[in-house]
N, C-alpha and C positions, 0 to 999 in steps of 0.2 A: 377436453374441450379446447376448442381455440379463444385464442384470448379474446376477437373480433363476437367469439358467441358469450363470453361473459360478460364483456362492457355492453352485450346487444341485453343481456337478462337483466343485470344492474340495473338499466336502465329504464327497462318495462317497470320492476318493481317500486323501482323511484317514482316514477308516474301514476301507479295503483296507488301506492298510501300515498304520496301526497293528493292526490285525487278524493278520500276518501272524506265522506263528509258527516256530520253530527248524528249519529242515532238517538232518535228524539223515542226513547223507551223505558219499560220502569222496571229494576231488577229490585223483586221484594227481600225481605227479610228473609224468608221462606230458601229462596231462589239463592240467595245469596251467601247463606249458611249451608248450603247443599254445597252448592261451588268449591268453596272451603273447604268442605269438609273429603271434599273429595281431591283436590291437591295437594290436602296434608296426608290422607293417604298412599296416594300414588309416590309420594316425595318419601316419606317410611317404607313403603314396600322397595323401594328402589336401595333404600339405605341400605336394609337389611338383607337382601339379596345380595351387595356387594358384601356387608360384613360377615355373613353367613360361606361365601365362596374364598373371603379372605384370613376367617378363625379357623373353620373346618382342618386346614392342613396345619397351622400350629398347632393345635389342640393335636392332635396324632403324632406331633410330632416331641410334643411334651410324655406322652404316653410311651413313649418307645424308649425316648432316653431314662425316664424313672425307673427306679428297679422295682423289681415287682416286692412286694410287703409279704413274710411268709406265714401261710397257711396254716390257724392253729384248730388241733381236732378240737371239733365240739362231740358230746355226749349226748345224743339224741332221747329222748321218752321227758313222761312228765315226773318223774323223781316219786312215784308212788312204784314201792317195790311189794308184790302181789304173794313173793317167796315161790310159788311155785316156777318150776321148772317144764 
């Protein structure tokens, strides 16, 4: 954009809000607690999107460099020996 179009936007927007006058309205308790409750959402879903895209490859990457722990047999049955063959 040309600079001539951003001091032309600047200054519309300047004009809207300061233009804008008292909403004479009643936000209930109801209305209110929705509101809330739904910016604290969106504000977590957003957290954890970023920490879920930012652990994912440490975690993998912690995995790779561990050695692996070695594998000890187990004896499978329930320890009742029947004697037949």
């Amino acid at each position: 954009m040309r600079m001539r179009n951003v001091a032309y936007m600047t200054a519309m927007a300047g004009l809207l809000i300061g233009s804008a006058t008292q909403a004479e309205a009643y936000l209930g308790p109801g209305a209110g607690l929705s509101a809330i409750g739904s910016v604290v959402s969106v504000i977590s879903a957003v957290f954890l999107a970023i920490a879920g895209f930012i652990w994912y490859p440490i975690k993998r990457l912690f995995k790779r460099a561990a050695p692996a722990a070695p594998v000890e047999a187990v004896e499978l049955g329930d320890g009742l020996e029947t004697g037949s063959k």
